[in-house]
N, CA, C and O atoms as a Tinker XYZ file with bonds, in Angstrom:
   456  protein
     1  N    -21.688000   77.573000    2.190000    73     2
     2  CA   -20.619000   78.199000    2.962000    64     1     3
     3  C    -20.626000   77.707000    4.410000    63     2     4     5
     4  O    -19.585000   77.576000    5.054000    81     3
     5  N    -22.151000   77.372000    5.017000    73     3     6
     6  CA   -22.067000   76.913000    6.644000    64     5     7
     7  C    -21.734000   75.714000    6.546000    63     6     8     9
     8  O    -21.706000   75.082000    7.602000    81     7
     9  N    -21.421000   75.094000    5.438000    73     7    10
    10  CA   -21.026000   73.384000    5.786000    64     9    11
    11  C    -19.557000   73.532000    5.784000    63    10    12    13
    12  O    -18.994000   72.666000    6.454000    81    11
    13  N    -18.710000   74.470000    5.162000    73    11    14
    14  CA   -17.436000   74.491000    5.165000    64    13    15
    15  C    -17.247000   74.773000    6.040000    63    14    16    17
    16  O    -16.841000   73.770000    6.628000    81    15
    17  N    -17.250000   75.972000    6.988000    73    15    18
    18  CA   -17.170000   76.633000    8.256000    64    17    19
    19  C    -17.183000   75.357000    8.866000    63    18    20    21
    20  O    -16.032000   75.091000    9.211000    81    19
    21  N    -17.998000   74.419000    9.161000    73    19    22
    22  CA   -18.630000   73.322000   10.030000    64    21    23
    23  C    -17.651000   72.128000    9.671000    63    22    24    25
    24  O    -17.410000   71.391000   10.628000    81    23
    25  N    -17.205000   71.887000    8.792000    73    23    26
    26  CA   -15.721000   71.119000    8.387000    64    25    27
    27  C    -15.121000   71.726000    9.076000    63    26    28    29
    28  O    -14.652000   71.111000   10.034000    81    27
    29  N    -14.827000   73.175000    8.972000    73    27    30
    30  CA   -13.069000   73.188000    9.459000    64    29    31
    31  C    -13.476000   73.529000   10.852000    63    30    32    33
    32  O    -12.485000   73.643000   11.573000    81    31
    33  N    -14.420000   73.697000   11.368000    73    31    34
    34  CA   -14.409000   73.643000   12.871000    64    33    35
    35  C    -14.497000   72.964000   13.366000    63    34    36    37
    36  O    -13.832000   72.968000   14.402000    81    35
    37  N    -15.655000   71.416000   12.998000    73    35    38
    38  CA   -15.117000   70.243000   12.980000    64    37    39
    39  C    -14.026000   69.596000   13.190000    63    38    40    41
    40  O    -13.958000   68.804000   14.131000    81    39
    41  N    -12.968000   69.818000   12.346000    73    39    42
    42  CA   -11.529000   69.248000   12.800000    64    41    43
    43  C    -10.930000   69.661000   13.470000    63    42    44    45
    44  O    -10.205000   68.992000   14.206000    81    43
    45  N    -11.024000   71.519000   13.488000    73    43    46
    46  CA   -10.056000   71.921000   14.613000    64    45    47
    47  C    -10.416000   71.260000   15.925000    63    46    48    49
    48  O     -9.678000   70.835000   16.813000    81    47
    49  N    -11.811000   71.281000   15.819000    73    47    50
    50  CA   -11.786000   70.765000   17.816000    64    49    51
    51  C    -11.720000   69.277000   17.985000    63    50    52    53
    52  O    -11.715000   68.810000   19.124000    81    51
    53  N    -11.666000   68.441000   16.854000    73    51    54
    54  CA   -10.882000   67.411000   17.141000    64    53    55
    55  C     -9.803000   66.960000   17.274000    63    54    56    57
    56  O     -9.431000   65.956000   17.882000    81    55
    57  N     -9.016000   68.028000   16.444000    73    55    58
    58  CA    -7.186000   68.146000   17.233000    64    57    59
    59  C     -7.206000   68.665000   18.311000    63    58    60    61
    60  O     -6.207000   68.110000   18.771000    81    59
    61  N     -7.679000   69.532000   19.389000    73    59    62
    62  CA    -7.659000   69.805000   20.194000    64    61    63
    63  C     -8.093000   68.844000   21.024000    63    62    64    65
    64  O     -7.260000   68.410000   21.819000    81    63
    65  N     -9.327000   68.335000   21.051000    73    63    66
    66  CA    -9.670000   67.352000   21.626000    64    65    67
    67  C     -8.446000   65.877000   22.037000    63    66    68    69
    68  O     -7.976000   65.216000   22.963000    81    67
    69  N     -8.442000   66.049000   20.633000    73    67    70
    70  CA    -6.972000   64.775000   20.672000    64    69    71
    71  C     -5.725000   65.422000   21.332000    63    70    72    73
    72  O     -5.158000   64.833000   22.252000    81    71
    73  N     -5.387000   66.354000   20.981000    73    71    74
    74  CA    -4.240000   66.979000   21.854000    64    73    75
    75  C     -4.379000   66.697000   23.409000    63    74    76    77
    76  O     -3.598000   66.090000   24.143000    81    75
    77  N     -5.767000   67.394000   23.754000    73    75    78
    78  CA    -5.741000   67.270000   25.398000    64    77    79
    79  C     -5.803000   65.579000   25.604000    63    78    80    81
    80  O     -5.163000   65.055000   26.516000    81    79
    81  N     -6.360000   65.046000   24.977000    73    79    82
    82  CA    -6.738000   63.721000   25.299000    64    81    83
    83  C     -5.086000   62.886000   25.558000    63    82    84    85
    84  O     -4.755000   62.059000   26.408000    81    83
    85  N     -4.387000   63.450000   24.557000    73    83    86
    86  CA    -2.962000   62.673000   24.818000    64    85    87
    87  C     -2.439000   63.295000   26.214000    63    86    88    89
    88  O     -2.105000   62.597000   27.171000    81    87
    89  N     -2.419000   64.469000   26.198000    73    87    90
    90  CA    -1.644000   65.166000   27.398000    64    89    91
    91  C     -2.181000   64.539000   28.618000    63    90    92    93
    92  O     -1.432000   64.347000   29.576000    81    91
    93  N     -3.371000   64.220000   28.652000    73    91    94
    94  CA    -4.795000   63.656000   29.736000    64    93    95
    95  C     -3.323000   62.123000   30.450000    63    94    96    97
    96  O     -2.835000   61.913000   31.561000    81    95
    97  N     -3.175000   61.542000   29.277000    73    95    98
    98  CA    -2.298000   59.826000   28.947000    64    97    99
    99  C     -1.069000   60.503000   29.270000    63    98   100   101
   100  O     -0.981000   60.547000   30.497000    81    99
   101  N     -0.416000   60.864000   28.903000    73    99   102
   102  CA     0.827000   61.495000   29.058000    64   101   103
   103  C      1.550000   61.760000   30.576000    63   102   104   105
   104  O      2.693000   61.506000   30.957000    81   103
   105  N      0.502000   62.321000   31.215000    73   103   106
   106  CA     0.448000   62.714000   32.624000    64   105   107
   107  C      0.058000   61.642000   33.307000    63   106   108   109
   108  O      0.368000   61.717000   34.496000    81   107
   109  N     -0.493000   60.691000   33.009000    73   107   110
   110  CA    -1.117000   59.711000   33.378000    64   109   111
   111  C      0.046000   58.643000   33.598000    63   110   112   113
   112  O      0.396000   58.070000   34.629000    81   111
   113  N      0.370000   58.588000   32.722000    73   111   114
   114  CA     1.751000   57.769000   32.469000    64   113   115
   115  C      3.309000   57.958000   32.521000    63   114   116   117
   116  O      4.279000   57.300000   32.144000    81   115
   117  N      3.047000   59.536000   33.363000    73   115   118
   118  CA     4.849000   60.490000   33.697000    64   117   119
   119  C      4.040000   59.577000   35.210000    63   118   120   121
   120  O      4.754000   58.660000   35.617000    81   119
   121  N      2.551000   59.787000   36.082000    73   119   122
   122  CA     2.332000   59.459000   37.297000    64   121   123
   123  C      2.807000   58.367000   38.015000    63   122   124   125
   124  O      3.249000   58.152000   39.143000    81   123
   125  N      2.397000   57.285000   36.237000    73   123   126
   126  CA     2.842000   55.607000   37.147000    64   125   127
   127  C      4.215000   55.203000   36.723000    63   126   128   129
   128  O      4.628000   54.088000   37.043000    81   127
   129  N      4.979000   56.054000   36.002000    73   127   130
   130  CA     6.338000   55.984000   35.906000    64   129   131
   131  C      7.205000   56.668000   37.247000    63   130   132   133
   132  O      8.328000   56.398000   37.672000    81   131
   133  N      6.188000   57.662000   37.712000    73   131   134
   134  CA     7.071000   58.202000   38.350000    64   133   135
   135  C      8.295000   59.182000   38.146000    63   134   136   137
   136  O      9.139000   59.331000   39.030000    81   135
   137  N      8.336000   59.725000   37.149000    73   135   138
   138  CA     9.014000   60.669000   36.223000    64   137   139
   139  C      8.482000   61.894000   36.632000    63   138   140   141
   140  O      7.322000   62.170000   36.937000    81   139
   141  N     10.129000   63.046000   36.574000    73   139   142
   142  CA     9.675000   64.070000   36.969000    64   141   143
   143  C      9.932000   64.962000   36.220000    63   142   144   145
   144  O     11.098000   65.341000   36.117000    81   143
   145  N      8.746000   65.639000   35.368000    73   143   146
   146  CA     9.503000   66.226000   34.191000    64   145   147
   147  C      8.246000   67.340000   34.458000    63   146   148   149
   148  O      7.071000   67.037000   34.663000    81   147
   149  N      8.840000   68.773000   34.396000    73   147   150
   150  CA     8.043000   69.816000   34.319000    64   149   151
   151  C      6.725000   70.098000   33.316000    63   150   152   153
   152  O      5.513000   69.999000   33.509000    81   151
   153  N      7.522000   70.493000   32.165000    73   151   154
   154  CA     6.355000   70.259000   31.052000    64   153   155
   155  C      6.970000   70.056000   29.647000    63   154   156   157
   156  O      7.276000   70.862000   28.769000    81   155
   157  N      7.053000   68.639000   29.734000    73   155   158
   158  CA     7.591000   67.511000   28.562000    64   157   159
   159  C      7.176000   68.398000   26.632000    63   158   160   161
   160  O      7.830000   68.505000   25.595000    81   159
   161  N      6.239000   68.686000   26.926000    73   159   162
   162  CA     5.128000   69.356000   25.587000    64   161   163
   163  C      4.751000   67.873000   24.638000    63   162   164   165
   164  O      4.187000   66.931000   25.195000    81   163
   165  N      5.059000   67.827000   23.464000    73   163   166
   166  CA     4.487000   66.937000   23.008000    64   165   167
   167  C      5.600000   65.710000   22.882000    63   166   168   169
   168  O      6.530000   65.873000   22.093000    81   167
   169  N      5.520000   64.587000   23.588000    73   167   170
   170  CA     5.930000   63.612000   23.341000    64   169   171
   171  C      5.707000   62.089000   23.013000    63   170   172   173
   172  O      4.934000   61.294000   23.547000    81   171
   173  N      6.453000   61.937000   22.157000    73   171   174
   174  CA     5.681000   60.647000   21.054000    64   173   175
   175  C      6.311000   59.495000   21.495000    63   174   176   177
   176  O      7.432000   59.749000   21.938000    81   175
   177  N      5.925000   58.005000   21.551000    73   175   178
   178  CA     6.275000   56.857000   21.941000    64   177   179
   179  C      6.389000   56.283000   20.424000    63   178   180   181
   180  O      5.596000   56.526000   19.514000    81   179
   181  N      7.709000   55.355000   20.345000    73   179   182
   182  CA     7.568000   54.147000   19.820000    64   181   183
   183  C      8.089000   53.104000   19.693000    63   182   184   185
   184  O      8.733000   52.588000   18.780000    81   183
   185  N      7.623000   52.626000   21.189000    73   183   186
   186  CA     8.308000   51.564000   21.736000    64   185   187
   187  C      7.294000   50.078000   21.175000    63   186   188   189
   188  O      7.901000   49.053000   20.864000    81   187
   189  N      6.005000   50.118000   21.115000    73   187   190
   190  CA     5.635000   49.029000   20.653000    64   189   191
   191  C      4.392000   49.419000   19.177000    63   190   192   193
   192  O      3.905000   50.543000   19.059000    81   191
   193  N      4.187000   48.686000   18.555000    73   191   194
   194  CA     2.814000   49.380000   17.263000    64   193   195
   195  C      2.000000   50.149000   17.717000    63   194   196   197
   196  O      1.588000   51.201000   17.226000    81   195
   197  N      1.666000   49.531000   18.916000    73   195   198
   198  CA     0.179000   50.404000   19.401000    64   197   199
   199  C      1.092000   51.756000   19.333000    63   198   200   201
   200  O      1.162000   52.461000   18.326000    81   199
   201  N      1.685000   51.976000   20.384000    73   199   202
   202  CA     2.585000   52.999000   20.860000    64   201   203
   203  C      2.858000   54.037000   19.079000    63   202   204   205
   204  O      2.576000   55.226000   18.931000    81   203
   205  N      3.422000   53.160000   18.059000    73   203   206
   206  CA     3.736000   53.963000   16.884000    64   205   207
   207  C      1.987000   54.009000   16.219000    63   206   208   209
   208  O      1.825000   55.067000   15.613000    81   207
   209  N      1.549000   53.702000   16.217000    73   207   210
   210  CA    -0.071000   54.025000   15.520000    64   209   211
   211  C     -0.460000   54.930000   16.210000    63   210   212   213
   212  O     -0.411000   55.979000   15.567000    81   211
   213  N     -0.932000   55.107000   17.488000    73   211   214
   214  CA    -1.455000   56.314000   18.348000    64   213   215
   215  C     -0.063000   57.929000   17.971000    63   214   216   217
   216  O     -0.422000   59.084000   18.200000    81   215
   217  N      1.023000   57.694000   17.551000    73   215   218
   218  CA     1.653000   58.538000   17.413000    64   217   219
   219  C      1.548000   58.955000   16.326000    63   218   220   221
   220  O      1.782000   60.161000   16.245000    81   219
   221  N      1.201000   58.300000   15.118000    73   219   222
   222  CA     0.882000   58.778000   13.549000    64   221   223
   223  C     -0.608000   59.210000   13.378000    63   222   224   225
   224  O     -0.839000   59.781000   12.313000    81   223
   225  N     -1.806000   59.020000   14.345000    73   223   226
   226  CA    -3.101000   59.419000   14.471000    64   225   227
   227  C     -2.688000   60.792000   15.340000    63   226   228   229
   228  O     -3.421000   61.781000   15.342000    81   227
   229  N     -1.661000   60.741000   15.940000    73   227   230
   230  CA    -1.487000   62.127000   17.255000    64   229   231
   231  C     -0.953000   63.427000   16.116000    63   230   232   233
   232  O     -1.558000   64.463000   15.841000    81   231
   233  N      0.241000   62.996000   15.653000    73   231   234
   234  CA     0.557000   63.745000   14.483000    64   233   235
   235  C     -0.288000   64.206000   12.778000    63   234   236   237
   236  O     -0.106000   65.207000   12.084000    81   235
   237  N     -1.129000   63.119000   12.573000    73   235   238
   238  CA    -1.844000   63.333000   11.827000    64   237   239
   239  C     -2.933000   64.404000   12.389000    63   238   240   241
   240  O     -2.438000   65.531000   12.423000    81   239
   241  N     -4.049000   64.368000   12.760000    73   239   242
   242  CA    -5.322000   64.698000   13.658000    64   241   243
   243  C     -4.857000   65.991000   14.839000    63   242   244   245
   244  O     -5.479000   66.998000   15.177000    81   243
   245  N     -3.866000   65.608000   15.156000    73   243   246
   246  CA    -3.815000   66.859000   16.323000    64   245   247
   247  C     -2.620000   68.132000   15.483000    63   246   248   249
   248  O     -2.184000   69.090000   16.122000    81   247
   249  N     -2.414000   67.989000   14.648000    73   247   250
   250  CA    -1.491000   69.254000   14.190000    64   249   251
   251  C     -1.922000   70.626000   13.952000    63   250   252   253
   252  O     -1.258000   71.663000   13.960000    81   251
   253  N     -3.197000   70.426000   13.733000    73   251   254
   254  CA    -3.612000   71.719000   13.427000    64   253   255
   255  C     -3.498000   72.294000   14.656000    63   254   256   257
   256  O     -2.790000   73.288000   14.812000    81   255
   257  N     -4.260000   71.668000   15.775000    73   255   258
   258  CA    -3.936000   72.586000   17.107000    64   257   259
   259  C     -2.500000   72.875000   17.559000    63   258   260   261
   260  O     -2.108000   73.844000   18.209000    81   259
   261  N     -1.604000   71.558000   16.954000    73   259   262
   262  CA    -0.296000   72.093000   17.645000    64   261   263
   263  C      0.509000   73.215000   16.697000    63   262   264   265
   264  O      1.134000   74.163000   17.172000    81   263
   265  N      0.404000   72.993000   15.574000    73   263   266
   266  CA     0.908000   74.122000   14.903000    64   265   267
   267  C      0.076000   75.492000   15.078000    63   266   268   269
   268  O      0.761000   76.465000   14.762000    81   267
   269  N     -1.201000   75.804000   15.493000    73   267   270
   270  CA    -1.359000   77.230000   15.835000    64   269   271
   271  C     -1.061000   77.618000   17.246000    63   270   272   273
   272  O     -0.860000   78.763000   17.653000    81   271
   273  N     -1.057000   76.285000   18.080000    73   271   274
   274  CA    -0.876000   76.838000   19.517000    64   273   275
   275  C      0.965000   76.586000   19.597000    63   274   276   277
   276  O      1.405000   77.222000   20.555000    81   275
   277  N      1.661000   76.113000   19.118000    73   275   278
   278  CA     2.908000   76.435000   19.580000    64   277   279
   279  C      3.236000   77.622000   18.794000    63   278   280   281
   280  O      4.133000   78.253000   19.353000    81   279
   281  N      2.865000   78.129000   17.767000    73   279   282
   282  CA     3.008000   79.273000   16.321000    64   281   283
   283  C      2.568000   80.814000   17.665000    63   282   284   285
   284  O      3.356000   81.713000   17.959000    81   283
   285  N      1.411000   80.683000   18.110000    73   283   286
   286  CA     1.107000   81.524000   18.848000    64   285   287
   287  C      2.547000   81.972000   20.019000    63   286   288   289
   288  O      3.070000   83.081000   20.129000    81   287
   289  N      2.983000   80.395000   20.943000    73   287   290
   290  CA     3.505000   80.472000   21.790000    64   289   291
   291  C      4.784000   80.985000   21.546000    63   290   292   293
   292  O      5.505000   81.260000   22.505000    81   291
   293  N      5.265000   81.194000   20.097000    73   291   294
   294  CA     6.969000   81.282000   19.997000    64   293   295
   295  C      6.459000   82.853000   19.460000    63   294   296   297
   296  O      7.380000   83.668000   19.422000    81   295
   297  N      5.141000   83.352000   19.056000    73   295   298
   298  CA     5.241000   84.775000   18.484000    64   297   299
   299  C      4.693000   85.656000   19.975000    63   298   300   301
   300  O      4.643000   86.881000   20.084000    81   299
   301  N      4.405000   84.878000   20.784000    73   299   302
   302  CA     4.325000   85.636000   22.018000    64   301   303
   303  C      5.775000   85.956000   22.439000    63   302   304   305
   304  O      6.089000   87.132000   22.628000    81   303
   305  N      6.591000   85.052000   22.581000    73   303   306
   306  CA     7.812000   84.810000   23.296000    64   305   307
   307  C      8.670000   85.630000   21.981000    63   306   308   309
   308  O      9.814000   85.245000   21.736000    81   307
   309  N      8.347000   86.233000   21.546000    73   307   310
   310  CA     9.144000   87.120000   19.845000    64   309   311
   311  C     10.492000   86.113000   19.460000    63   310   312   313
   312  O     11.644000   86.486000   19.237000    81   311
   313  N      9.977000   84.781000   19.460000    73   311   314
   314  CA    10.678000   84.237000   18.340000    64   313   315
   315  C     10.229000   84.078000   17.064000    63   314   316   317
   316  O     10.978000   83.794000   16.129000    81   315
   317  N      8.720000   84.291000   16.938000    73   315   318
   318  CA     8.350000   84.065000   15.628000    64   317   319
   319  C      7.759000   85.560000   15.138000    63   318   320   321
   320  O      7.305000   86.414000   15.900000    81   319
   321  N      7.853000   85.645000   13.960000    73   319   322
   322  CA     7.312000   87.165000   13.388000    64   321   323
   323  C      6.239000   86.780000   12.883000    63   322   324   325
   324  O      5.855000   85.693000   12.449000    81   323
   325  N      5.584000   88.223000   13.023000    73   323   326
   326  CA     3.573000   88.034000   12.696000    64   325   327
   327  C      3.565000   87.799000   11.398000    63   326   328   329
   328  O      2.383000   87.519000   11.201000    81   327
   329  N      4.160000   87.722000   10.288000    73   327   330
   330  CA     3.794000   87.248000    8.891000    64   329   331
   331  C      3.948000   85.412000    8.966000    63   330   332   333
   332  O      3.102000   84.692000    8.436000    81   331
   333  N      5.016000   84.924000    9.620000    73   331   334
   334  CA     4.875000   83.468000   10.239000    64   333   335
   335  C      3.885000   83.304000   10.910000    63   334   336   337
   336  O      3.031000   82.617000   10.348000    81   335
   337  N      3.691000   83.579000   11.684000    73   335   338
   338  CA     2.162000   83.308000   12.728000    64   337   339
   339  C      0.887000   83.270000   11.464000    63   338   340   341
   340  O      0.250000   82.216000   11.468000    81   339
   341  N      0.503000   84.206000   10.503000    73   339   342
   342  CA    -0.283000   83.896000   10.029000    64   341   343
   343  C     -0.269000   83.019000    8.871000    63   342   344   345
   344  O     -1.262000   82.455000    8.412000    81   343
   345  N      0.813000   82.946000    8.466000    73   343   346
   346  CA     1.346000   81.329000    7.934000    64   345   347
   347  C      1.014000   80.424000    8.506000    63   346   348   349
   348  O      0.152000   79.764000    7.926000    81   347
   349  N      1.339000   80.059000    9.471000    73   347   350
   350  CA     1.208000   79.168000   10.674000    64   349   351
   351  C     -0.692000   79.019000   11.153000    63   350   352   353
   352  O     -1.134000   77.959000   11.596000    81   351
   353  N     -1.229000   79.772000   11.031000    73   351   354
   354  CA    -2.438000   79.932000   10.814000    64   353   355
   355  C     -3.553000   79.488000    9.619000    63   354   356   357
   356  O     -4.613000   78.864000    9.676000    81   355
   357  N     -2.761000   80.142000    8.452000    73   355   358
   358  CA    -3.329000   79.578000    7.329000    64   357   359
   359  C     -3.616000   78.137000    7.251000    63   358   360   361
   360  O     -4.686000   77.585000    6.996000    81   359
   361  N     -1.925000   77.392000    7.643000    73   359   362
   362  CA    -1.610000   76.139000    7.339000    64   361   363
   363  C     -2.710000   75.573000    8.434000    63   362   364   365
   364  O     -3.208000   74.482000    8.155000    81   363
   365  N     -3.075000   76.126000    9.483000    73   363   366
   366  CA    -3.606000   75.042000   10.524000    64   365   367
   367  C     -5.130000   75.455000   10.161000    63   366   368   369
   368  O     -5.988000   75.151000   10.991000    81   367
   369  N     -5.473000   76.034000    9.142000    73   367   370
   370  CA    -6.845000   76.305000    8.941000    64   369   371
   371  C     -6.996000   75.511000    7.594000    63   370   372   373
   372  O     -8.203000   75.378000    7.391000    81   371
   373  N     -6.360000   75.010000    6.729000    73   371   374
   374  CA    -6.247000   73.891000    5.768000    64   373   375
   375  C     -6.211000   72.990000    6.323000    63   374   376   377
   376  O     -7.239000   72.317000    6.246000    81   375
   377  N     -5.103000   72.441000    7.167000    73   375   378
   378  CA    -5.000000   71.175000    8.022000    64   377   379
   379  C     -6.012000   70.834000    8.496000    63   378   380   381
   380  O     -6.348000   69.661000    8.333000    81   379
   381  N     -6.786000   71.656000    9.183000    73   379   382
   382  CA    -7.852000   71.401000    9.897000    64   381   383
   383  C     -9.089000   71.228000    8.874000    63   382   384   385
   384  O     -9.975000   70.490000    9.307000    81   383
   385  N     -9.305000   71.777000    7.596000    73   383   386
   386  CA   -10.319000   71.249000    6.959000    64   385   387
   387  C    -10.217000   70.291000    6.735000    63   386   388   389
   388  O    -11.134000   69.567000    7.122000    81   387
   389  N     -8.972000   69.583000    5.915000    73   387   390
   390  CA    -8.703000   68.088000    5.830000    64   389   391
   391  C     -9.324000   67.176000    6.709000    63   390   392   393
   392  O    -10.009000   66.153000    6.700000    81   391
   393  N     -8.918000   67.789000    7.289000    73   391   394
   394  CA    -9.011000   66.753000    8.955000    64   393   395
   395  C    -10.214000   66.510000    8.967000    63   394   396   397
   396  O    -10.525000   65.348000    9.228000    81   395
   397  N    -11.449000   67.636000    8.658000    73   395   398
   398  CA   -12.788000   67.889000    9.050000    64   397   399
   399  C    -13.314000   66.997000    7.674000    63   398   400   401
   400  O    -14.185000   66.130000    7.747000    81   399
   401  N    -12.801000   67.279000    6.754000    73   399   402
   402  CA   -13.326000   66.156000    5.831000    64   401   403
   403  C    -13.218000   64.792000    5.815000    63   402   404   405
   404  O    -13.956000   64.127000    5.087000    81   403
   405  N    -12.385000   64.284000    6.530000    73   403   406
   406  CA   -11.488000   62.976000    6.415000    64   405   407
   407  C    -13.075000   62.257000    7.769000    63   406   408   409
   408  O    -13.843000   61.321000    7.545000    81   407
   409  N    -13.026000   63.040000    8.864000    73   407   410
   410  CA   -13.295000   62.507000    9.661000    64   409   411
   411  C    -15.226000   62.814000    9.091000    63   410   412   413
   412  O    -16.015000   62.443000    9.960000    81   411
   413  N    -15.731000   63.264000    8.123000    73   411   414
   414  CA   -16.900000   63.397000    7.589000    64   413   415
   415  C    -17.413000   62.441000    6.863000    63   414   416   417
   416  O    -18.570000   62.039000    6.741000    81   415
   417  N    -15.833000   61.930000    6.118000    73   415   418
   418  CA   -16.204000   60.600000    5.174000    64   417   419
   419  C    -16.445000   59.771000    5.759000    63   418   420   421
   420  O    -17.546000   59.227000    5.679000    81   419
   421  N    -15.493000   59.372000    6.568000    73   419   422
   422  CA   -15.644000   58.280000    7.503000    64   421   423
   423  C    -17.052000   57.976000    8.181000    63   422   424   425
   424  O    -17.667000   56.919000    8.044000    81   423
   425  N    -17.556000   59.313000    9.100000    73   423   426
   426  CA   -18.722000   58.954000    9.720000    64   425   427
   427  C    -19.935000   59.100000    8.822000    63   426   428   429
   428  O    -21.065000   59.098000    9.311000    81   427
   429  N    -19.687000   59.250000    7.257000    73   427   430
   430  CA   -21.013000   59.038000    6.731000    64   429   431
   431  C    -20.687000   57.538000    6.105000    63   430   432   433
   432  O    -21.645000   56.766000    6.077000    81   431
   433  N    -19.376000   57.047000    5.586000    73   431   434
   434  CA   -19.113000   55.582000    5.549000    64   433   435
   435  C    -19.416000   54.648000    6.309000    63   434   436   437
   436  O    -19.455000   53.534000    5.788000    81   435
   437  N    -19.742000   54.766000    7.832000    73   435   438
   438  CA   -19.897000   54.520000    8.642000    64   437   439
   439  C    -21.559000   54.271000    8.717000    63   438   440   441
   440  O    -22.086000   53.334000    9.317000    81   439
   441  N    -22.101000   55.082000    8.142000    73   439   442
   442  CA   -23.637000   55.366000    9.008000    64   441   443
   443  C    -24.120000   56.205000    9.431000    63   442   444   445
   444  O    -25.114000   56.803000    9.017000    81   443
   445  N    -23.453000   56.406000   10.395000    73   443   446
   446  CA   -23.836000   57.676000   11.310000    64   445   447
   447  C    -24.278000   58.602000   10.574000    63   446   448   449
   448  O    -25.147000   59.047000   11.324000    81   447
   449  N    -24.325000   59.220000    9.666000    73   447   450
   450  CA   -24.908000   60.433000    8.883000    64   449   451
   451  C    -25.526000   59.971000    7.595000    63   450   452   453
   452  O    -25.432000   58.863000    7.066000    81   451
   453  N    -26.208000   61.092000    7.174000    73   451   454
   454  CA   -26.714000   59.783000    5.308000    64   453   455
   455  C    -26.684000   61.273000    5.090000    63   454   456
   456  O    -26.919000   61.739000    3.975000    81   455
């Protein structure tokens, strides 16, 4: 049971992680544009591959955080009703195991773990 827990917490804080990490770039790149935009929320590039690959790893990997933290933000603001929110919850607590598994295979494919 503590290795599952440890999957899905695992992934959640790597969508989060990835979330802030884009917003980190994002801001970074409204600075040297010079763009004046209050608070954009999540916005995706795909102007060149790199640009569309970092956006299908952003959407893949970071959803779980964005679907519970915008799910939260619209049932604060009473656009969303509490049986959605915990929908919205469920889904980002699956998402996020995925996630936690995906990124488990990898780093024992890898090495890093045996």
């Amino acid at each position: 049971m503590s290795i599952i827990v440890f999957v899905l917490a695992s992934g959640f804080v790597a969508a989060g992680l990835l979330n802030a990490l884009h917003l980190v770039l994002q801001q970074q790149f409204q600075e040297a544009s010079e763009e004046d935009v209050l608070n954009p929320g999540l916005v995706l590039y795909f102007d060149t591959p790199g640009a569309i690959g970092w956006s299908m790893i952003l959407c893949i990997f970071a959803g779980p955080w964005l679907v519970l933290s915008q799910g939260i933000w619209f049932w604060k603001h009473d656009v969303l009703p509490t049986p959605v929110l915990g929908i919205c919850g469920l889904l980002s607590l699956i998402w996020s195991f995925c996630s936690g598994v995906f990124i488990f295979e990898v780093v024992y494919a890898v090495g890093i773990i045996s």
